[in-house]
C-alpha positions in Angstrom: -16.6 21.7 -13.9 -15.8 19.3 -16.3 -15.7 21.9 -19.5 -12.3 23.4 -17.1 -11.0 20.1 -17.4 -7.7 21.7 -19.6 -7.6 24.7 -17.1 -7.3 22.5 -13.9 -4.5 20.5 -15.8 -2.7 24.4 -16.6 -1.2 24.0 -12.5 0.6 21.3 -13.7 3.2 24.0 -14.4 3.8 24.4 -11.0 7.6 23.1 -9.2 5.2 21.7 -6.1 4.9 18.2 -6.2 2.0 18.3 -3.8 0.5 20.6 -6.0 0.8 18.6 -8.9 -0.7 15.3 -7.4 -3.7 17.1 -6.3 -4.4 18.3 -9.5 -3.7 15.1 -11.7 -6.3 13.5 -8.4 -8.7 16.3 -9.4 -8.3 16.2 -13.6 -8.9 12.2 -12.9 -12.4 12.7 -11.5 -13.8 14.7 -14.4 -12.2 12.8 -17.7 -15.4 11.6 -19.9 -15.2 10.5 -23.6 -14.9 14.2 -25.0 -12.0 15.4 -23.3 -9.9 12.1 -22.8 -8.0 13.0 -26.1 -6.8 16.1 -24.8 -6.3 15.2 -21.5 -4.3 12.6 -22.5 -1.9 14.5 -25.0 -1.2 16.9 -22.2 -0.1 14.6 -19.9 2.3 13.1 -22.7 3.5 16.3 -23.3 4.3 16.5 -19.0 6.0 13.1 -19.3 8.1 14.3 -22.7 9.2 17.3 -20.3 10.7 15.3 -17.5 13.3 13.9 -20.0 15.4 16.8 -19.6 17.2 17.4 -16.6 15.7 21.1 -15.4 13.4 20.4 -13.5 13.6 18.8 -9.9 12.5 15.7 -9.3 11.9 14.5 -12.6 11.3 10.7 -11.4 8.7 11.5 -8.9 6.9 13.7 -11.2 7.1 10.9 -14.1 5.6 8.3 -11.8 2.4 10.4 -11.1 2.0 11.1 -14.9 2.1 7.3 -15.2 -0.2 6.3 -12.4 -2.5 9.1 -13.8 -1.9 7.9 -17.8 -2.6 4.4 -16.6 -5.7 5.1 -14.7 -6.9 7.4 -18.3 -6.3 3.7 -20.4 -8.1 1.9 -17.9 -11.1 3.9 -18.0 -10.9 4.6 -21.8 -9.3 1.4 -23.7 -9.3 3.4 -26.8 -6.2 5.7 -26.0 -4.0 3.1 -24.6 -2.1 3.1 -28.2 -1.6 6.2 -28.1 0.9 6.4 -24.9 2.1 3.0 -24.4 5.3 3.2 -26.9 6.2 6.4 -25.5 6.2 4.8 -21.7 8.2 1.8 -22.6 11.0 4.4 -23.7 11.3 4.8 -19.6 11.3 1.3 -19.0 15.3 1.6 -18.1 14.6 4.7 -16.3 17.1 5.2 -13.4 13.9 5.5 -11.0 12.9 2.2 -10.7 9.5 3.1 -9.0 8.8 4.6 -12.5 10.2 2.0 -14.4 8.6 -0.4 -12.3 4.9 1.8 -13.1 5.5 1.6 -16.9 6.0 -2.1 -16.9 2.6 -2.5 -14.6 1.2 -0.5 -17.5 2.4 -2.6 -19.8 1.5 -5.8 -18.7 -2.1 -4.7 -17.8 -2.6 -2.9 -21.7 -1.0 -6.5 -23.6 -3.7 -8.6 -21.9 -6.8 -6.2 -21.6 -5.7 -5.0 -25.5 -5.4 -7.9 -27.8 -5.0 -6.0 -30.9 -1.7 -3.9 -29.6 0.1 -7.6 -28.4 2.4 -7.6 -31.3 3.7 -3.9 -31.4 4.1 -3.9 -27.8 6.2 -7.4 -27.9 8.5 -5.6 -30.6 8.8 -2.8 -29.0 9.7 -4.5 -25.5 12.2 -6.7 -27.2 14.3 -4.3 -29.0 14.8 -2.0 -25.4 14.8 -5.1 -23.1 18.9 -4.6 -22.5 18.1 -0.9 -21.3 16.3 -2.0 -18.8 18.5 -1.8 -15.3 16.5 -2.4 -12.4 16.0 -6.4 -11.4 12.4 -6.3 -10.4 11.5 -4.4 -13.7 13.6 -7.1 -15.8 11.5 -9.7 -14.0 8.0 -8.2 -15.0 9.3 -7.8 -18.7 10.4 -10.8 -19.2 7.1 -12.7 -17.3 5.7 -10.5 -20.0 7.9 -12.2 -23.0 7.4 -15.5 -21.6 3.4 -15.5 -21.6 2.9 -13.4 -24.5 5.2 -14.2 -27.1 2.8 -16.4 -29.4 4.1 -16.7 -33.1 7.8 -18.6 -34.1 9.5 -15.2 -35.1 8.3 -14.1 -31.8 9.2 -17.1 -29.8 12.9 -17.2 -31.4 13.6 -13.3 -31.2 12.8 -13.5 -27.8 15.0 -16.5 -26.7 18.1 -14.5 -29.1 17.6 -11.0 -27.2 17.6 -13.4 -23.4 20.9 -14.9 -24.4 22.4 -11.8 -25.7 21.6 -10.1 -22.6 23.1 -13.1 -20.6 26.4 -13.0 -22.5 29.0 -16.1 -23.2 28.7 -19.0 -20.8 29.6 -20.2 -18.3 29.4 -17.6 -16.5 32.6 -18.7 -15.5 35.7 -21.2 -15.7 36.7 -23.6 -12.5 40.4 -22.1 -13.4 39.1 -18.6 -12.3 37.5 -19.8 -8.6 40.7 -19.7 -7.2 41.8 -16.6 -8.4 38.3 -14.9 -7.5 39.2 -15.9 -3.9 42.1 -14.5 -3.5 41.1 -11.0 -5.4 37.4 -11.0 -4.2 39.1 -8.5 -1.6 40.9 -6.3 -3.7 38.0 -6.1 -6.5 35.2 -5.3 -4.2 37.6 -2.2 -3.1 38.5 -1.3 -6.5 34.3 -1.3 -7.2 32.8 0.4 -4.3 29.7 1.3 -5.9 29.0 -2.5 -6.5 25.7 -4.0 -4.0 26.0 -7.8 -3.3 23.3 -10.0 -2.7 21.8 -10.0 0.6 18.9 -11.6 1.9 15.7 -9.8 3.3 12.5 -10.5 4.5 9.8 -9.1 1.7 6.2 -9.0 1.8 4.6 -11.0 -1.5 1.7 -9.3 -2.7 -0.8 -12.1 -1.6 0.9 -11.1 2.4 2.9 -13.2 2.8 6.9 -13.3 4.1 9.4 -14.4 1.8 13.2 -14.5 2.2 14.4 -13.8 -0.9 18.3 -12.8 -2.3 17.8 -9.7 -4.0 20.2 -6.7 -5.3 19.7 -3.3 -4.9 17.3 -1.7 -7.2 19.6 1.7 -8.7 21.2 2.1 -11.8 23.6 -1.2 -12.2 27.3 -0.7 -11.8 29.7 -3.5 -13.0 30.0 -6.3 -10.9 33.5 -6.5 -9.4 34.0 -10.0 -10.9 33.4 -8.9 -14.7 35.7 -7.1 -16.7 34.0 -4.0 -18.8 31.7 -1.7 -18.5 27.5 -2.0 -18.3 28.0 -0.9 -22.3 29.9 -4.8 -23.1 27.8 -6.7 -20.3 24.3 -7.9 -20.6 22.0 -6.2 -18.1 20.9 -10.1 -17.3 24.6 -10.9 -16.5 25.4 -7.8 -14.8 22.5 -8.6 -12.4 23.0 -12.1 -11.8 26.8 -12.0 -11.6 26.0 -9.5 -8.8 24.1 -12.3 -6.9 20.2 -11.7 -8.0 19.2 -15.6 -7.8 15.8 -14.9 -7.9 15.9 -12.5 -11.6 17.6 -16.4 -12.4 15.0 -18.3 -11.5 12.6 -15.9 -13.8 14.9 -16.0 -16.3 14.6 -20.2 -16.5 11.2 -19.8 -16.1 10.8 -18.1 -19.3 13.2 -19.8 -21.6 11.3 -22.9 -20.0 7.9 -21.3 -21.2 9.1 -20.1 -24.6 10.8 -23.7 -25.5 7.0 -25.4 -24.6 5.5 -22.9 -26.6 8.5 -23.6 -29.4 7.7 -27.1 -29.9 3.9 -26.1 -30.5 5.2 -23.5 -33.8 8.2 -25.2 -34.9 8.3 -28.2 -37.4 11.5 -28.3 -37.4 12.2 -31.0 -34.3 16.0 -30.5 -34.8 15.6 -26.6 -34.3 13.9 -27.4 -31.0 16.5 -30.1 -29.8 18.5 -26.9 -30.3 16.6 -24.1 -28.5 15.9 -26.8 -25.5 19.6 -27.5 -24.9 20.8 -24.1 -25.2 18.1 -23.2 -22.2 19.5 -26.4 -20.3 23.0 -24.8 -20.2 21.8 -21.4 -19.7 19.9 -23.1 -16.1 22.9 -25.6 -15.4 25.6 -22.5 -15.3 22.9 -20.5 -13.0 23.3 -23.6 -10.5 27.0 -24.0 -10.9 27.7 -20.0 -10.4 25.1 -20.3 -7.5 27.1 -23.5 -5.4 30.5 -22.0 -6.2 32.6 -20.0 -3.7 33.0 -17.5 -6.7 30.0 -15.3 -5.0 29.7 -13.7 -1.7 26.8 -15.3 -1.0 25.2 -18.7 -2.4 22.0 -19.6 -4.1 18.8 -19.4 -2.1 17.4 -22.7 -1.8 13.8 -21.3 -3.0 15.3 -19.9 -6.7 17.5 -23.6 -6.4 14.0 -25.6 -6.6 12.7 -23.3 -9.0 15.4 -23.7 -11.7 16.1 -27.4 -10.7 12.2 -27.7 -11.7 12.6 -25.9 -14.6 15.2 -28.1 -16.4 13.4 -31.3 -14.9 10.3 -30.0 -17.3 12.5 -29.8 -20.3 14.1 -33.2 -20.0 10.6 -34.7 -19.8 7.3 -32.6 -20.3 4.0 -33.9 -20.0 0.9 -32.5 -21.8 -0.8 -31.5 -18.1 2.4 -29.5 -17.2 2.8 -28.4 -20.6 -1.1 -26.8 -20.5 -0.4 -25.6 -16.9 2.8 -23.4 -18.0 1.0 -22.3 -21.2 -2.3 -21.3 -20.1 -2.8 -21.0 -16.4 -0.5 -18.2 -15.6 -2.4 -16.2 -18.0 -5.6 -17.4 -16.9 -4.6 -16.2 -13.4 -3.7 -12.8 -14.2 -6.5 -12.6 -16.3 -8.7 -13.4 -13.8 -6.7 -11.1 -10.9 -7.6 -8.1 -13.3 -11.3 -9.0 -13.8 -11.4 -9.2 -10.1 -9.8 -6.0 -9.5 -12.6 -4.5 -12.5 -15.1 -5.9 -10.6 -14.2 -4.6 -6.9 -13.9 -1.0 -8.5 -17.3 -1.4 -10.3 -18.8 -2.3 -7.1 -17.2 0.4 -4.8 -18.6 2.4 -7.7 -22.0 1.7 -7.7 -22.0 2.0 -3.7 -20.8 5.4 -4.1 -23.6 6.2 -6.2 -26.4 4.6 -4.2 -25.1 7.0 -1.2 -27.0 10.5 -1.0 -25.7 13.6 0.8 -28.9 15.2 0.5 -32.4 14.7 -0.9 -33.7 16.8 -3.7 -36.1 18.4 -1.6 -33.6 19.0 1.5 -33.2 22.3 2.6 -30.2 24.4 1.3 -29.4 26.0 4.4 -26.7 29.3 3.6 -24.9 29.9 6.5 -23.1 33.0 5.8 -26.0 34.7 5.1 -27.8 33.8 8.1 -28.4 36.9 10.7 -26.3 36.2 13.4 -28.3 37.9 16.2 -29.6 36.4 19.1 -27.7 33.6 18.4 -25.0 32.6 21.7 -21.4 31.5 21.2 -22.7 27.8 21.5 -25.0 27.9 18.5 -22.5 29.6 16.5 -19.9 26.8 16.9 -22.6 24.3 16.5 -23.5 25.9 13.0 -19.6 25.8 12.2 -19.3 22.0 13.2 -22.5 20.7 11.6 -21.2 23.0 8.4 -17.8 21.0 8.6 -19.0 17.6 9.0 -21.3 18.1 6.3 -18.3 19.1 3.5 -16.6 16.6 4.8 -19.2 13.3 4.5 -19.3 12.8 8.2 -22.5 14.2 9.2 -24.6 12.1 11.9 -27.2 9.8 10.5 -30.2 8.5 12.1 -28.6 5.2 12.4 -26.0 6.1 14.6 -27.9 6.9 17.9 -26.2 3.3 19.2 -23.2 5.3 18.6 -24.4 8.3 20.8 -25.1 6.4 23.6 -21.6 4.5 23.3 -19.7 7.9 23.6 -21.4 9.0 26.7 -19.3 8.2 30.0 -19.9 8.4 33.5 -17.6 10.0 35.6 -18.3 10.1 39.1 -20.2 7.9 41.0 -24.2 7.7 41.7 -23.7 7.7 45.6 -21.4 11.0 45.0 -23.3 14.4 45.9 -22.6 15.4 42.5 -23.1 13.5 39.5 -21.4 13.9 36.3 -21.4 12.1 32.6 -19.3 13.1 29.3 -20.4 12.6 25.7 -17.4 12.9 23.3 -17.7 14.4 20.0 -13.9 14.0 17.9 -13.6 16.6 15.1 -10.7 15.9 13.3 -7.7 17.5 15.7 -10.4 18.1 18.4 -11.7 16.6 21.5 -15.1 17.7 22.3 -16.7 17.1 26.0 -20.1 18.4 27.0 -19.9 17.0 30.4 -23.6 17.2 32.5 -23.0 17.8 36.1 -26.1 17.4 38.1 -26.3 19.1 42.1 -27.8 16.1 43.7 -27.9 17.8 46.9 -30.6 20.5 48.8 -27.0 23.0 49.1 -26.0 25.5 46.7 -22.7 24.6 45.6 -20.4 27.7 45.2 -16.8 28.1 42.8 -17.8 25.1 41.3 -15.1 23.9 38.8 -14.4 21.5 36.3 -10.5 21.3 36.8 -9.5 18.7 33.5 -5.7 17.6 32.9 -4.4 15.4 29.8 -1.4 13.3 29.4 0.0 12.6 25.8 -0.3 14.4 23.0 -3.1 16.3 23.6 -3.7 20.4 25.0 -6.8 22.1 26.7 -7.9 24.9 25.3 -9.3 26.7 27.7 -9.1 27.1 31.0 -11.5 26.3 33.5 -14.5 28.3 35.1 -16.4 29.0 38.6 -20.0 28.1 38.4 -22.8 28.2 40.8 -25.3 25.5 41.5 -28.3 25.3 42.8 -29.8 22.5 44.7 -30.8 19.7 42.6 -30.0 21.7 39.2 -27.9 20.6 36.3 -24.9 22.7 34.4 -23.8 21.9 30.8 -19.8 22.6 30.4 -18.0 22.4 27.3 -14.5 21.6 27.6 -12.3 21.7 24.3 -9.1 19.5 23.6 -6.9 20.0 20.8 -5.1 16.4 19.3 -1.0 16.6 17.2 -1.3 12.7 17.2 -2.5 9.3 16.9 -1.0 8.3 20.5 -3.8 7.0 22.6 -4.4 10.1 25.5 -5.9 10.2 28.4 -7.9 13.1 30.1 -8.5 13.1 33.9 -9.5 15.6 36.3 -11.1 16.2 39.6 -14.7 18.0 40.4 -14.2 20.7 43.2 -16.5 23.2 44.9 -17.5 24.8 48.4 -20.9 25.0 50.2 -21.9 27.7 53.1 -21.8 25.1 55.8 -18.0 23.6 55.0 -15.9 26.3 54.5 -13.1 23.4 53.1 -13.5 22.7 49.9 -14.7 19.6 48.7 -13.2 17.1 45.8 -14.6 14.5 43.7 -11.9 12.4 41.8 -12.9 11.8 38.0 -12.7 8.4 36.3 -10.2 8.4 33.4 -11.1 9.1 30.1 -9.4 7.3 27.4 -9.1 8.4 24.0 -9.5 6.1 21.4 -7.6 5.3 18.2 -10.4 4.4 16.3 -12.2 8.1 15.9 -8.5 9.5 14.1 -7.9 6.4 11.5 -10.1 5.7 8.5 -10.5 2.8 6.0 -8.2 3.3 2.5 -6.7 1.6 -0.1 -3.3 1.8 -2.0 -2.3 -1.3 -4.9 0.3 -3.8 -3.6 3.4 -1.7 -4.9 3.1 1.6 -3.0 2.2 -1.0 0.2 5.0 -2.8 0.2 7.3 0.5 -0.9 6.2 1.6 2.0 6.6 -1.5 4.3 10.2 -1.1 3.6 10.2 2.5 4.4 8.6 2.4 7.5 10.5 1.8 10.6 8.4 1.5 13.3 7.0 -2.5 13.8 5.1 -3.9 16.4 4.4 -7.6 16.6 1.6 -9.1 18.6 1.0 -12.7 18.6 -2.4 -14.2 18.1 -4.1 -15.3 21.2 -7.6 -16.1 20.4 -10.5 -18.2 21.2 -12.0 -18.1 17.8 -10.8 -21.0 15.6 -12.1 -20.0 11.8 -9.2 -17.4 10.0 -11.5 -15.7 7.9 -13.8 -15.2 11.1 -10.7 -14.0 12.9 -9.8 -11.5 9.7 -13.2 -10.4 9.9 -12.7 -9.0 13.8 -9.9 -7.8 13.6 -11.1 -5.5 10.3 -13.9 -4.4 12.2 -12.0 -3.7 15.9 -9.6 -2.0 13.8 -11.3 0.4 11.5 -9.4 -0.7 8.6 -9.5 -2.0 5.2 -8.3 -5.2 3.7 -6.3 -4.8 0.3 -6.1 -8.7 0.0 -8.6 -9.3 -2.6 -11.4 -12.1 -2.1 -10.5 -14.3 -4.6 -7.3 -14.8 -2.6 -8.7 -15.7 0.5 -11.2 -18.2 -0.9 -10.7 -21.9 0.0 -10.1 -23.7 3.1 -5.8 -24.5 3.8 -5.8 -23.8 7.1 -3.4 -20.8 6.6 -4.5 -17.0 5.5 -2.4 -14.0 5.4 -3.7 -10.6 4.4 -2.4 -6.9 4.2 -4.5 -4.5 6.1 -3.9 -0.3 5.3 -5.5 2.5 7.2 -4.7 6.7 7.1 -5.4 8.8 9.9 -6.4 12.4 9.9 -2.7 13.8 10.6 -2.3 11.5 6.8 -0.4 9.2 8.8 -0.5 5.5 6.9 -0.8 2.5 9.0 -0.2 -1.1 7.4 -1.0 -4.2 9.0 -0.4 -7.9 8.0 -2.2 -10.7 9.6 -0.6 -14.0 8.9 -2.4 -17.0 10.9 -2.5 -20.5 10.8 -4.7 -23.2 12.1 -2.6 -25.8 14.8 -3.8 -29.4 14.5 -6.1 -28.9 17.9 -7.8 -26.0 15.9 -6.8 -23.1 17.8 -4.9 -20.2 15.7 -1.4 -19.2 16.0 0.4 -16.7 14.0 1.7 -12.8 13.8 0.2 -9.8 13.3 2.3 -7.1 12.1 1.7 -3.2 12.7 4.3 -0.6 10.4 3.9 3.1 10.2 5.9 6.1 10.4 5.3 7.0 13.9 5.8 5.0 16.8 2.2 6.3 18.3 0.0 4.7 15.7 1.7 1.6 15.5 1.8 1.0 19.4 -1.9 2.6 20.0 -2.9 -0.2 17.2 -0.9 -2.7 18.8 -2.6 -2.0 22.3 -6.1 -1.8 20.1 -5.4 -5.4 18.3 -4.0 -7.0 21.7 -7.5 -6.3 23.6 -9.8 -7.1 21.0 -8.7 -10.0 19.5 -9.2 -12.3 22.7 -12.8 -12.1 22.7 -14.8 -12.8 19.5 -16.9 -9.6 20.0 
């Protein structure tokens, strides 16, 4: 399979999106050392295509060639050079989710790549104004401020941040008043123009952060500067337009790059310079902030943040100087090595795990001779076929499992006794209900008479049996499943005997279907997870009302009671604060996603407060998990 590497790759060619993910998923699995070259100069190729404007989607289509470009350099360090100039031309892409992929790429290649630091820091300077989307400008210039080493890197750097930030201030006390009176008239003149508004965002160790933030399309100009995008900085543009937080990063930088100035300049005059051009670039971010020239004032979080910044510059210490030099690099370093390491381990895991032993049987069931064989057999060839290609085939270990499925539906005093084990396959419900005659009568038209409420169907409909006394009967009842809302099934038991000519009926207990056999553990990286926590619109909040008083403990139960897995990595839930938050992701088999955050903290008399937070596409899956989350997490089993 892997020598039809370059064939899989030909239904690239293919409009279908869906089409094309599967097969860049597929091409993925079966890259090794002698095909990584061609593999990835075809997908360059792919990525040189979606610069022209033919085909549909072009943005969505670039972003999987990134992903699947990144993941290639990842595995094989050797090709990165090869792709990562021609992915920083899209770092101004007008589909910031791309943009926003390349500059992830970027920053992962100029740490884990030493030898490429230098061509990549040119290359990122010189198209730093093209980039238009905040969040992108952000990364990039984290990326200047930690990686620009050498004086002529240090200085073109601090020349290409104030070119993109134009003239200052950015703007005169003389102008405030006018601004007031025109604010009206502008904003209607500039429609296309997004102010500053503040939203709730989830950070990628979990937690909430209110944060002023524009909106992430191609940047119009601001209604309060004159010219076109062309004669503004893309710095300005954004911050004129009220993105506080893209100035906090930007202080942060020039605060980084004048430390690291003072270690590679002699000149001590040259450095007085640089320092109190960055202290009037931070002062006019405060005084555009507290003016009424904006709709919308300066968050107090990006306030502290440049207020802290020019504090350091007026009077720097050699522990703070070594802690804004070194220790953001040591922690990304260290997030990547941890990220390495989890992927090694999952892995490994995946290779220890054996579908079959050398020696097992190969058992071909098409060429099987199907006579003799009852309708029963044949579907229980088709199922055990099934879960096999699919991984879910029953081990030994699970016979706890078995006997957890089986449920008792009528009573032992009731003259006929019945139990139910449930088998889930996918989008059906399985019941092989036992019904045992515990009487010395023949029971006549007996009938299992089965009803379902929510989203679920039976198949078939029900039969007349005959029982004799003190026999048993084995009835397979077949449910089909279109969602992840929690059913129920209920029914009655009904038959006639030659004494009663009445028939009898025998009420059914309830039987609930559970969420857990339709959602599966999965994983996602923190950008598509909190995309899609801003897509979603269905939330449901439950509050934390437990006895157990450890958070990790408490994250631990609700994984398991849950089924799902936790993206947080470990390193991030290590010490002992007394608060933890943590993002939770799950996918059932409709391919519904659910996401969860758990965000606790520990009260002074040790119990745990806090939120958990259920999103997802469809209202069924977020309230079945809701329900799911509510009754489990009081006990600590």
């Amino acid at each position: 399979m892997v020598e039809m590497i370059m064939d899989v790759l030909r239904a690239l060619s293919s409009p279908n999106l869906d089409i094309r993910r599967k097969t860049l998923d597929i091409a993925l699995e079966l890259i090794t050392p002698r095909n990584i070259d061609e593999v990835v100069l075809t997908l360059k190729k792919e990525v040189v295509k979606t610069q022209s404007g033919e085909l549909e989607k072009n943005g969505e289509y670039r972003q999987m060639l990134v992903q699947a470009i990144h993941s290639c350099a990842m595995k094989f360090p050797e090709v990165a050079s090869t792709v990562v100039h021609l992915l920083m031309d899209f770092l101004g892409d007008s589909n910031v989710a791309s943009a926003m992929d390349v500059v992830l790429f970027v920053r992962e290649i100029i740490e884990t790549n030493p030898k490429l630091r230098v061509s990549i820091i040119t290359r990122l300077l010189d198209t730093f104004y093209q980039i238009r989307a905040a969040r992108v400008c952000s990364c990039a210039l984290w990326i200047i401020g930690e990686y620009c080493l050498s004086l002529s890197e240090v200085e073109s750097a601090v020349s290409t941040i104030k070119q993109c930030l134009g003239d200052l201030p950015f703007y005169t006390v003389a102008e405030e008043g006018d601004g007031n009176d025109a604010s009206k008239g502008s904003q209607q003149v500039n429609s296309s123009v997004t102010v500053s508004s503040r939203r709730p965002a989830v950070l990628a160790d979990g937690t909430y952060a209110t944060q002023s933030a524009a909106s992430e399309t191609i940047i119009s100009a601001p209604a309060i500067v004159s010219g076109s995008l062309s004669s503004t900085g893309n710095l300005r543009s954004l911050i004129l337009s009220g993105d506080f937080f893209l100035g906090a990063v930007v202080a942060c930088t020039l605060t980084k790059l004048v430390l690291r100035l003072e270690e590679v300049q002699p000149s001590r005059a040259e450095v007085n310079k640089q320092t109190a051009g960055a202290l009037l670039i931070m002062t006019s971010m405060l005084q555009l902030g507290q003016s009424s020239y904006l709709p919308h004032p300066i968050d107090n979080d990006s306030n502290d943040r440049i207020v802290l910044c020019i504090r350091l510059l007026c009077n720097t210490g050699d522990v703070v100087r070594k802690i804004w030099l070194q220790s953001c690099r040591q922690s990304f370093a260290k997030m990547l090595a941890d990220k390495q390491f989890r992927e090694t381990q999952e892995i490994k895991a995946m290779a220890q795990f054996s579908n079959a032993q050398p020696d097992d049987l190969i058992d071909f069931y098409h060429l099987k001779s199907r006579k003799g064989m009852s309708l029963l057999e044949l579907e229980d060839e088709v199922h055990d076929d099934l879960k096999r290609a699919t991984g879910e085939f029953t081990k030994d270990g699970d016979d706890a499992n078995k006997l957890n499925r089986i449920l008792q539906l009528t009573g032992f005093s009731d003259p006929v006794y019945a139990e139910a084990y449930v088998t889930v396959h996918h989008y059906d419900i399985v019941l092989d209900v036992t019904i045992i005659n515990r009487t010395k009568e023949t029971l006549q038209n007996l009938c299992l008479e089965l009803a379902t409420m929510g989203d679920l169907k039976l198949v078939e409909r029900p039969q007349n049996y005959t029982l004799a006394p003190e026999s048993s009967k084995q009835i397979r009842a077949n449910i089909k499943v279109s969602s992840t809302e929690t059913g129920v099934i209920f029914g009655n038991i009904v038959y006639e005997t030659s004494n009663v000519h009445e028939r009898t009926v025998i009420v059914l207990n309830d039987i609930h279907i559970d969420i857990m056999d339709y959602i599966s553990p999965a994983t996602c990286t923190d950008g598509v997870f909190r995309s899609m926590w801003a897509e979603f619109e269905w939330e449901n909040k439950v509050a934390v009302n437990t006895i157990i008083q450890d958070e990790k403990e408490f994250l631990n139960h609700i994984i398991k009671s849950t089924n799902m897995k936790c993206l947080t990595a470990p390193s991030a839930l290590d010490g002992d604060c007394g608060f933890l938050a943590a993002n939770l992701y799950a996918k059932s088999v409709f391919g519904e996603d659910a996401l969860v955050n758990v965000s606790i903290e520990k009260q002074i008399d040790g119990k745990l407060s806090g939120y958990i937070r259920i999103r997802s596409k469809t209202q069924g899956i977020a309230l079945s998990l809701g329900d799911k989350i509510t009754l489990k997490q009081k006990g600590g089993s």
